[in-house]
Backbone as CSV, one residue per row, in Angstrom:
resi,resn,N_x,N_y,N_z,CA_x,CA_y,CA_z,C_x,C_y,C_z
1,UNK,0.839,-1.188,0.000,0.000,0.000,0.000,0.878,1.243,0.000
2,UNK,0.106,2.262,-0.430,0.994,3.567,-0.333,1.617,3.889,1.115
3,UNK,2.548,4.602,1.181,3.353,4.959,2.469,1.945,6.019,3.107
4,UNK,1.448,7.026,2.255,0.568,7.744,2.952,-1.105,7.980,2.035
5,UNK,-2.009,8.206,2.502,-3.433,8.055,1.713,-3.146,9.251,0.749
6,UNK,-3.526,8.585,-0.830,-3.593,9.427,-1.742,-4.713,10.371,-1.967
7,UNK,-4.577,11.157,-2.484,-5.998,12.490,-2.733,-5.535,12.608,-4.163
8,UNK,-6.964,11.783,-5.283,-7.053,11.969,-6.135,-8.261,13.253,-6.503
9,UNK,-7.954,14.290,-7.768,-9.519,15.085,-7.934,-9.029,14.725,-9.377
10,UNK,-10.912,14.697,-9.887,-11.000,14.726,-11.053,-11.686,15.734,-11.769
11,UNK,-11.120,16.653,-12.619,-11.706,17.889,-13.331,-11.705,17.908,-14.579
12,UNK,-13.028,18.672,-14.567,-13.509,18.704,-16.161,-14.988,19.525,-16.045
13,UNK,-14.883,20.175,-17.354,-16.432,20.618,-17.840,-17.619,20.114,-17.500
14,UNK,-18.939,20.491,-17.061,-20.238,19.874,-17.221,-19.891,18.901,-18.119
15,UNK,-20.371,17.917,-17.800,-20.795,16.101,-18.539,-19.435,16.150,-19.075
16,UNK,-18.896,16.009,-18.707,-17.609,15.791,-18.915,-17.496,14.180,-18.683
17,UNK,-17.672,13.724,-17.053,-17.894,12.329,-16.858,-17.334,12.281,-15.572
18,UNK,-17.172,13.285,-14.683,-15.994,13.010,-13.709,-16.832,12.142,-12.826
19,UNK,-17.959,12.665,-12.211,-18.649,11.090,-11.044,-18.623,9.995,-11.694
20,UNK,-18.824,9.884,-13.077,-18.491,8.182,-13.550,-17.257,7.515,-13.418
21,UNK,-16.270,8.434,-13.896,-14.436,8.536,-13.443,-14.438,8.035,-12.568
22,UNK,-14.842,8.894,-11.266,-14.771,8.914,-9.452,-15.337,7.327,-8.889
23,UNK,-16.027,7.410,-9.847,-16.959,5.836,-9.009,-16.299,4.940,-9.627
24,UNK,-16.288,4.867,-10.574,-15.132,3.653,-11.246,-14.122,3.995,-10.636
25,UNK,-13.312,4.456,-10.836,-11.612,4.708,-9.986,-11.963,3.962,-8.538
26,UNK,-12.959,4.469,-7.930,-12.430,4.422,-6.332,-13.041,3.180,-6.277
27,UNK,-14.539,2.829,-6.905,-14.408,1.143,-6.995,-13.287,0.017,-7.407
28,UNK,-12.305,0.556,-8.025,-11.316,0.267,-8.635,-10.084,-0.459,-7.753
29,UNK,-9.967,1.004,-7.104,-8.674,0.914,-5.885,-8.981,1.632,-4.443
30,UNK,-10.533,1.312,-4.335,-10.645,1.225,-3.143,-10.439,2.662,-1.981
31,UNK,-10.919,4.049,-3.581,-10.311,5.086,-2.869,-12.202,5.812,-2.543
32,UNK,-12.246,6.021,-1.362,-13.502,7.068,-0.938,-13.840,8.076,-1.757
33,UNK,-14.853,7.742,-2.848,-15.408,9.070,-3.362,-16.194,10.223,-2.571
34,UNK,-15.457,11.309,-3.280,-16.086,12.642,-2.768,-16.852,13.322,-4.086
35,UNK,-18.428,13.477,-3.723,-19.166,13.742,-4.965,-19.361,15.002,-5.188
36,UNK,-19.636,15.827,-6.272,-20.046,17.288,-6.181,-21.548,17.375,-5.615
37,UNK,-21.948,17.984,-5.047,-22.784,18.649,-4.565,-23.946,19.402,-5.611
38,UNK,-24.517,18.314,-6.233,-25.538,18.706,-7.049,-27.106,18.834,-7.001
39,UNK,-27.840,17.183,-6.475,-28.797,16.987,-6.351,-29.595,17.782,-5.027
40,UNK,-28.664,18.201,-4.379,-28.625,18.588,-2.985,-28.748,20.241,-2.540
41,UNK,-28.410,21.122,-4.196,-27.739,22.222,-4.233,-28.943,22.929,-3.946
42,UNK,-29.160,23.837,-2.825,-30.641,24.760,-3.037,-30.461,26.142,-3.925
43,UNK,-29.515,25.978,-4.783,-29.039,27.174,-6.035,-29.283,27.104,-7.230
44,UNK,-28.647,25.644,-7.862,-28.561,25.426,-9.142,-29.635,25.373,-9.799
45,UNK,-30.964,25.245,-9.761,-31.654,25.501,-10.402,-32.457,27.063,-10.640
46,UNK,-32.375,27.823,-9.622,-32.298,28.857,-9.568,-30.924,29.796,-10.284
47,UNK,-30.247,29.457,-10.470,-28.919,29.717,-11.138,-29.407,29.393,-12.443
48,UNK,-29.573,28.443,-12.642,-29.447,28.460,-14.649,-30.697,29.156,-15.044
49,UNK,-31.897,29.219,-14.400,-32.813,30.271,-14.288,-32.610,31.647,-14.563
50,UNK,-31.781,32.106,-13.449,-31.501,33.669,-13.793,-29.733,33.800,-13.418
51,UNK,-28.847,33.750,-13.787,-27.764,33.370,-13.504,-27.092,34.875,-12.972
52,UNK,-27.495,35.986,-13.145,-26.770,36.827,-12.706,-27.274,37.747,-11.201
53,UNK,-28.732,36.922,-10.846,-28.986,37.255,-9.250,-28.680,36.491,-8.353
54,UNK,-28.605,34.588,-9.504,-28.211,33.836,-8.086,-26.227,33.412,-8.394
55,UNK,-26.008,33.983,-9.302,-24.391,33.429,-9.472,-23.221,33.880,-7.950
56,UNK,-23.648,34.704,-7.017,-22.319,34.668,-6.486,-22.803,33.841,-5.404
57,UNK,-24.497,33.673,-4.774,-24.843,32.813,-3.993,-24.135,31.626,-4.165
58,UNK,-24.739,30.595,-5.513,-24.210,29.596,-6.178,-22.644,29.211,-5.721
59,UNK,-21.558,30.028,-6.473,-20.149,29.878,-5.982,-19.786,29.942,-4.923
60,UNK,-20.509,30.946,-3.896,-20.416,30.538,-2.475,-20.640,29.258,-1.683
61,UNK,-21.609,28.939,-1.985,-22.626,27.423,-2.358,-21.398,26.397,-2.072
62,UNK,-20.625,26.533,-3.742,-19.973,25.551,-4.337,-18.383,25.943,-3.092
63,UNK,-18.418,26.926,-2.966,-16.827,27.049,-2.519,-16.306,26.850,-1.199
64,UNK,-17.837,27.079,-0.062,-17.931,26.398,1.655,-18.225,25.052,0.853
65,UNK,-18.689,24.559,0.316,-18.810,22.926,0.370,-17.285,22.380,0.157
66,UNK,-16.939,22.666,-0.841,-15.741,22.114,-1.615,-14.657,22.160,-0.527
67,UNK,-14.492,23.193,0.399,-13.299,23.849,1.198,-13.730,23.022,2.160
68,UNK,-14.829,22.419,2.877,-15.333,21.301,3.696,-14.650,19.896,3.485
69,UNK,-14.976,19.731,1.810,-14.797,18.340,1.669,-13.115,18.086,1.345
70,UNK,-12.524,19.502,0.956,-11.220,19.350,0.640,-10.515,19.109,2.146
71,UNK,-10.789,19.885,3.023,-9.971,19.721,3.830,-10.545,18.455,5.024
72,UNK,-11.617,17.676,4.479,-12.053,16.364,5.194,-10.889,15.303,4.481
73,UNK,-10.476,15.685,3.288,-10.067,14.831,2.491,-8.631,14.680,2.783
74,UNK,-7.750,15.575,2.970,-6.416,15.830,3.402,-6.053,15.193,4.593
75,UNK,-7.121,15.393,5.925,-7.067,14.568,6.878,-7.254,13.118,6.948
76,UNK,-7.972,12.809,6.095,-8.528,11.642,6.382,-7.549,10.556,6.486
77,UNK,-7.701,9.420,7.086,-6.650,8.288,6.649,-6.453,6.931,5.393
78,UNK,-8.013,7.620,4.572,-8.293,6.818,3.672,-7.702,7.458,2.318
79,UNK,-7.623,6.279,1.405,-7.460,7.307,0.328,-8.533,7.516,-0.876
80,UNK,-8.643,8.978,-1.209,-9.855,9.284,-1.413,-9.964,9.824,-3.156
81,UNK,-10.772,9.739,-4.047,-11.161,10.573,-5.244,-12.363,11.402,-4.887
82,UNK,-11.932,12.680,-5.478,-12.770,13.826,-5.579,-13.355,14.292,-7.356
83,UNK,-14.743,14.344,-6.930,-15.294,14.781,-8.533,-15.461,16.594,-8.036
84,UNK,-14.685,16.924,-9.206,-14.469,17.967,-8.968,-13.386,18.772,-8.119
85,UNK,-12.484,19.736,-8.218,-11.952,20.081,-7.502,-12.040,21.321,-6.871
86,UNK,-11.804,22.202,-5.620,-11.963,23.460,-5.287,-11.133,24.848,-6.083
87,UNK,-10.420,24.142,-7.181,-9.905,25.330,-8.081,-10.773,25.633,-8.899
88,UNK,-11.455,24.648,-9.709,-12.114,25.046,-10.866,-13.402,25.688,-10.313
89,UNK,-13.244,26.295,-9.348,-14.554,26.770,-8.452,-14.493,28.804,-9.070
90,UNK,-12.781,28.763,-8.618,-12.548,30.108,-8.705,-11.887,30.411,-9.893
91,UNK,-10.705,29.666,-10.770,-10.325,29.161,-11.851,-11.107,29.444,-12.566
92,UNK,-12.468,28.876,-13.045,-13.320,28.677,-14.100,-14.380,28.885,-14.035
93,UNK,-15.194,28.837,-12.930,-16.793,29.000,-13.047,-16.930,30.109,-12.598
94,UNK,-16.248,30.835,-11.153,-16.924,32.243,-10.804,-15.888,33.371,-12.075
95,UNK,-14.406,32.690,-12.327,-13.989,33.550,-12.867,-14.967,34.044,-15.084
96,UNK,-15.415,33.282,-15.318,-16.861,33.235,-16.124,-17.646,34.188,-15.959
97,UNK,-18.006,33.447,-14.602,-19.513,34.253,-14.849,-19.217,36.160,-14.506
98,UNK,-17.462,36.127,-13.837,-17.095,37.424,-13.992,-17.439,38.099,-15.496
99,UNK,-16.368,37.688,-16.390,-15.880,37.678,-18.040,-17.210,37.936,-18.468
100,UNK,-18.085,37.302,-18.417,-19.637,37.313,-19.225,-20.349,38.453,-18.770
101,UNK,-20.531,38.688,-17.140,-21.150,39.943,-16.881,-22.539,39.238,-16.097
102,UNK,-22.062,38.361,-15.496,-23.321,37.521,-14.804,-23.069,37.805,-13.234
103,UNK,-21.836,38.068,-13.168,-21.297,38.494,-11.305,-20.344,39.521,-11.501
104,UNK,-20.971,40.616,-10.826,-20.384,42.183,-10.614,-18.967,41.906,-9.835
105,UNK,-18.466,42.673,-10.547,-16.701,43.050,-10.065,-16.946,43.108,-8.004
106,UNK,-17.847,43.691,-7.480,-17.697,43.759,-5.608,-17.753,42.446,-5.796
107,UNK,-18.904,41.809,-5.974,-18.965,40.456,-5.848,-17.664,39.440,-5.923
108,UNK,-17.136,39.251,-7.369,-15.959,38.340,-7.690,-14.706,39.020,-7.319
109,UNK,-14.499,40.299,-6.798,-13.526,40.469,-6.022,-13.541,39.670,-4.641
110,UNK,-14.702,39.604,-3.827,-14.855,39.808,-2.389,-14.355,37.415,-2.602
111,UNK,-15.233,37.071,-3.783,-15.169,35.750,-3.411,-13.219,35.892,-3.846
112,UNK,-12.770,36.302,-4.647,-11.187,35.764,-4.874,-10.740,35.672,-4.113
113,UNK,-10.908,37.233,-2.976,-9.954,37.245,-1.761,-10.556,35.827,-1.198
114,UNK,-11.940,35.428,-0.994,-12.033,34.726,0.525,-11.087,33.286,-0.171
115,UNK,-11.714,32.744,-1.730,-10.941,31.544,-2.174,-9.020,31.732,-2.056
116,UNK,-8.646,32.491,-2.150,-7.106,32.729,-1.897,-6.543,32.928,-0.223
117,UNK,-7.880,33.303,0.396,-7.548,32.494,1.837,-7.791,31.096,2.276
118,UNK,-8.374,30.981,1.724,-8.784,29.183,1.929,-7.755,28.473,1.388
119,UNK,-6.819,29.033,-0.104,-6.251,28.165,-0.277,-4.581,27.965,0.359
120,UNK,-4.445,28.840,1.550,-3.547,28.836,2.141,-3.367,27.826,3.397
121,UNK,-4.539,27.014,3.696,-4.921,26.268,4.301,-4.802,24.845,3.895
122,UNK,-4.884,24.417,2.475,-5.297,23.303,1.357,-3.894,22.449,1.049
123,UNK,-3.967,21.765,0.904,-2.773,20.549,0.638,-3.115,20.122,-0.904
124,UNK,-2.739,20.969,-1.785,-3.139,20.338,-3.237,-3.363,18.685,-3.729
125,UNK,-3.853,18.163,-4.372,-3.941,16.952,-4.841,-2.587,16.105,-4.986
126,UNK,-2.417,14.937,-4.929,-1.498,13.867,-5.603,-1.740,14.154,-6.680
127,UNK,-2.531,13.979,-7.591,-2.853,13.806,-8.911,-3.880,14.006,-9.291
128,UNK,-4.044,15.189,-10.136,-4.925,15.971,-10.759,-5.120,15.370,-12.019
129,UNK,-6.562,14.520,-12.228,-7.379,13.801,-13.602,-7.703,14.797,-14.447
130,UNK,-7.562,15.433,-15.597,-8.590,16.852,-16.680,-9.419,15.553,-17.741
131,UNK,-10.202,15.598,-17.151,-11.231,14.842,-18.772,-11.448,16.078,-19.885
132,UNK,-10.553,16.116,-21.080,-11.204,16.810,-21.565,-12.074,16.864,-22.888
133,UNK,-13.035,17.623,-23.094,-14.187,17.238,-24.027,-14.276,18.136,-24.885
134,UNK,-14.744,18.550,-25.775,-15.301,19.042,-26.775,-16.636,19.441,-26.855
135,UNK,-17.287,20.165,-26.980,-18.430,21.046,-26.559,-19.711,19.941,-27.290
136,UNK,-19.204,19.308,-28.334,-20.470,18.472,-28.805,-20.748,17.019,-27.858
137,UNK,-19.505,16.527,-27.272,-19.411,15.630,-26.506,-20.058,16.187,-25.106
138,UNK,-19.420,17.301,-24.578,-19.969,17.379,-23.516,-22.082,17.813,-24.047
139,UNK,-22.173,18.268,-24.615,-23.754,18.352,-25.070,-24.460,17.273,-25.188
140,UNK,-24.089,16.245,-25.865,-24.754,14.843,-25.862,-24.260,14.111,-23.975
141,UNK,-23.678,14.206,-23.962,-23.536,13.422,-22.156,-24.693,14.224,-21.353
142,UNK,-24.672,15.549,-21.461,-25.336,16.673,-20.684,-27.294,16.212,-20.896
143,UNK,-27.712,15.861,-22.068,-28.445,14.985,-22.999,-28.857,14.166,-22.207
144,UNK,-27.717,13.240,-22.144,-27.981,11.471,-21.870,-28.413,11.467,-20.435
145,UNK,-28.223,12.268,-19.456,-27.981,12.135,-18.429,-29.125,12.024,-17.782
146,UNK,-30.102,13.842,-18.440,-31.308,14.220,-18.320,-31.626,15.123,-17.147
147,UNK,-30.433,15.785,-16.947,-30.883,16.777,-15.319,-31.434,18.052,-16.198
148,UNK,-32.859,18.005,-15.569,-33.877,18.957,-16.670,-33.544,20.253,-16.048
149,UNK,-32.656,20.584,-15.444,-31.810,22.203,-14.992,-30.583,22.557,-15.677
150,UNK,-30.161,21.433,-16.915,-29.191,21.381,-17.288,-29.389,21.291,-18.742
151,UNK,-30.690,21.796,-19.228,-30.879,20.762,-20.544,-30.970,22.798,-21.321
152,UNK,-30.835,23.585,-20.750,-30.801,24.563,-21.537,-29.552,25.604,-21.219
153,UNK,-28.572,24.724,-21.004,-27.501,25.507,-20.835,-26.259,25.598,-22.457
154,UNK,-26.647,26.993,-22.495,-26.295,27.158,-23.269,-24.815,26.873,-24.486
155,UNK,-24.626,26.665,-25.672,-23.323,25.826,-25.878,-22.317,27.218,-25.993
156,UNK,-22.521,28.313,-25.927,-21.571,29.561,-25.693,-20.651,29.406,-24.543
157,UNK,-21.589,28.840,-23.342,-21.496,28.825,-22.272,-20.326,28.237,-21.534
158,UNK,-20.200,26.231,-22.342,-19.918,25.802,-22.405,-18.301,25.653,-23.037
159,UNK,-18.557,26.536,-24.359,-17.450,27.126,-25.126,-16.439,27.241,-24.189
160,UNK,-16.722,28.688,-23.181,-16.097,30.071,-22.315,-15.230,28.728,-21.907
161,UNK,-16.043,27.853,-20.685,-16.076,27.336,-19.595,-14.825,26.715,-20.274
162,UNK,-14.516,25.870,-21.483,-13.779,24.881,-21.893,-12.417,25.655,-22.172
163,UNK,-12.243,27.079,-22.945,-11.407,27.798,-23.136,-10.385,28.733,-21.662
164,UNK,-11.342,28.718,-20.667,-11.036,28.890,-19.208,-10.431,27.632,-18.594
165,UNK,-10.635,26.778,-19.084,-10.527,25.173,-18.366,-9.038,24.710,-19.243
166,UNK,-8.797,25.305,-20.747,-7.354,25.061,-21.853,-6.104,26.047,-20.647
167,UNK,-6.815,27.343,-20.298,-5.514,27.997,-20.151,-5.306,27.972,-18.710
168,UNK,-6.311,27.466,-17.595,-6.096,27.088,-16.367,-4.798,25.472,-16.087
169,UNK,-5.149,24.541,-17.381,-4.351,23.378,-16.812,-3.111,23.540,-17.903
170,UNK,-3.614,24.603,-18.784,-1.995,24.969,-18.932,-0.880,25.356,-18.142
171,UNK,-1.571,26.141,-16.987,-0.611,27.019,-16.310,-0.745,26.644,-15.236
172,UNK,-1.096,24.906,-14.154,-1.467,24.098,-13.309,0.019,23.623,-13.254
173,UNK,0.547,24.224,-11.976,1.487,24.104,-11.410,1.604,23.181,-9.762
174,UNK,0.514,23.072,-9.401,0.459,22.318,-8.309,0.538,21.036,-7.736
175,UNK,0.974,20.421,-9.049,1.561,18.770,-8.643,1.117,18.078,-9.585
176,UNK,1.510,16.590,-9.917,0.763,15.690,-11.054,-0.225,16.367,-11.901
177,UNK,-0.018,15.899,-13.469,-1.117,16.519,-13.792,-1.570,15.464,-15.382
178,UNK,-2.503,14.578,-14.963,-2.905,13.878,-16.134,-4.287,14.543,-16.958
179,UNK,-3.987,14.716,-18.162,-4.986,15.064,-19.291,-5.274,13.791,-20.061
180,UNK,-6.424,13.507,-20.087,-7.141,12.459,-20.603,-8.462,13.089,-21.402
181,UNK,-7.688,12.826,-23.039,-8.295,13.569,-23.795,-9.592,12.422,-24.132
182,UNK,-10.735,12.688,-23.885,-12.016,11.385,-23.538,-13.333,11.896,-24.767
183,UNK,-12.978,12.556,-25.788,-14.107,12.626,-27.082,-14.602,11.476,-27.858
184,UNK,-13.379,9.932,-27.778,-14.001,8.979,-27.903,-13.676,7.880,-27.104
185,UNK,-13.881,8.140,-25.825,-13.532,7.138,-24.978,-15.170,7.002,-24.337
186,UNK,-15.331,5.396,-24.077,-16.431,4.967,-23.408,-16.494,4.155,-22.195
187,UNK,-15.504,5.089,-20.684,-15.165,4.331,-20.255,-16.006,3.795,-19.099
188,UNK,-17.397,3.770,-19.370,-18.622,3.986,-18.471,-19.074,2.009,-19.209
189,UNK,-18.807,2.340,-20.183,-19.802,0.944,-21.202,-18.719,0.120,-21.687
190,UNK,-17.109,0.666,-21.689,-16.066,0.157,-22.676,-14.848,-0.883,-21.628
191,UNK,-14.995,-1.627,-21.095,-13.715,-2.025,-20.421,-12.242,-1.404,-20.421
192,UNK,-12.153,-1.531,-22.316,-10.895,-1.725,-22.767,-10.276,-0.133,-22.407
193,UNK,-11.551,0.731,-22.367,-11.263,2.337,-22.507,-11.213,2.601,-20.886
194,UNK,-11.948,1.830,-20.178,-11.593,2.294,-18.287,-10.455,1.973,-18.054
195,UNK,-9.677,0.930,-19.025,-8.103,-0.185,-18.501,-7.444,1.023,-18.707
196,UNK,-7.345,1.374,-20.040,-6.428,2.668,-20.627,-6.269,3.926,-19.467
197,UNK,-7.556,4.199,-19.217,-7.283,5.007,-18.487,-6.447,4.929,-16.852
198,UNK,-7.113,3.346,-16.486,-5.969,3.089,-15.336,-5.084,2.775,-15.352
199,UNK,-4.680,2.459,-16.602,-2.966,2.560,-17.124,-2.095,4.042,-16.759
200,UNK,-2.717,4.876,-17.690,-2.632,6.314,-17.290,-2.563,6.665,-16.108
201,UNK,-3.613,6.345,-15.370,-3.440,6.732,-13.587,-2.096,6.109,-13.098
202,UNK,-1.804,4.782,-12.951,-0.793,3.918,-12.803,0.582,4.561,-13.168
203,UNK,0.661,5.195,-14.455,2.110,5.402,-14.668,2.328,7.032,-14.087
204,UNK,0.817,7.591,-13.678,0.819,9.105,-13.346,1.538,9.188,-11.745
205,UNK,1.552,7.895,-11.105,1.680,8.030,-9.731,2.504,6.651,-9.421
206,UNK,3.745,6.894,-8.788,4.126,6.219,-8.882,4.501,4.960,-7.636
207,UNK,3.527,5.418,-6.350,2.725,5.029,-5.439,1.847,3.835,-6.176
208,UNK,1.699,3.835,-7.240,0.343,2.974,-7.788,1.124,1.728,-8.258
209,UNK,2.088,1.545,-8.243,2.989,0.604,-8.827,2.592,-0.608,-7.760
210,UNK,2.649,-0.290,-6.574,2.573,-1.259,-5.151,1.129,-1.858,-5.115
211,UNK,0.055,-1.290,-6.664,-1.425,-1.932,-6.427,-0.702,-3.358,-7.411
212,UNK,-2.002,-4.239,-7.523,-2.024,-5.718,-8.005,-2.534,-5.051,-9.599
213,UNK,-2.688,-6.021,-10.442,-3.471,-5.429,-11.587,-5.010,-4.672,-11.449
């Protein structure tokens, strides 16, 4: 076993696939999934509704949860996968809905400062997963899925989010960093395409060597 519990997160765009990732992986090797906070959210549907009265609620929402589960996760003695991570909180979604004009400058100032105190607290990931997709891929998953709060989000939207998401893990300096380019991977229905990818995990960490096949 590893010398100390690993902290995997997995990031990516809406329908991207990361809870399918998360649940396979940690069924995999036995690591505690940590889920995003969706079904549960008293925002998100109110958010894709009117996005620029409830957007800094929302990221607040998203950014006490995440800063909860991140730092449950660091402690813990298990080792754990996270869908989703607490960067792409401030990284990509509030920094958006800045760019677009959906959350006023007091607003996405006041959340940067509080996320840049939190992250002075945070123990970055072992190994950072990017699923990344393509706006038609992520549209058909978004589709398949059927969360009817999600079915009119727009593909502009999506665009921003993906072009915010190219120049964030470009410049992802905080430890391991696997890109798993997944436009035709099926690794939900495909064996051969979940192996590949735990190949990938496997050679990303080198802690993973000490698992069995």
């Amino acid at each position: 076993m590893p010398s100390h519990p690993l902290f995997i997160a997995v990031a990516g765009n809406i329908g991207a696939g990361k809870s399918s990732l998360a649940r396979l992986l940690g069924d995999r090797f036995n690591w505690k999934p940590y889920y995003e906070s969706v079904d549960d959210n008293p925002y998100l549907a109110d958010f894709y509704a009117d996005m620029e009265r409830w957007s800094f609620h929302l990221q607040i929402y998203f950014l006490a949860n995440r800063f909860k589960g991140h730092k449950e996760i660091v402690e813990s003695s298990e080792s754990v996968i996270q869908d989703r991570s607490i960067y792409e909180d401030a990284e990509i979604f509030a920094r958006n809905l800045y760019d677009i004009g959906k959350m006023t400058e007091r607003d996405y100032t006041n959340y940067v400062s509080l996320f840049h105190v939190m992250m002075e607290y945070l123990k970055p990931p072992d190994l950072l997963i990017y699923l990344k997709a393509n706006v038609d891929t992520l549209l058909q998953q978004i589709s398949r899925r059927g969360r009817s709060f999600e079915q009119g989000i727009p593909r502009v939207y999506l665009e921003q989010l993906n072009k915010l998401y190219t120049s964030w893990i470009d410049n992802y300096k905080l430890g391991p960093l696997l890109v798993i380019e997944s436009d035709n991977l099926d690794f939900v229905n495909k064996k051969e395409d979940l192996e590949y990818i735990i190949a990938r995990v496997k050679e990303s960490l080198p802690q993973m060597q000490l698992f069995g096949p």
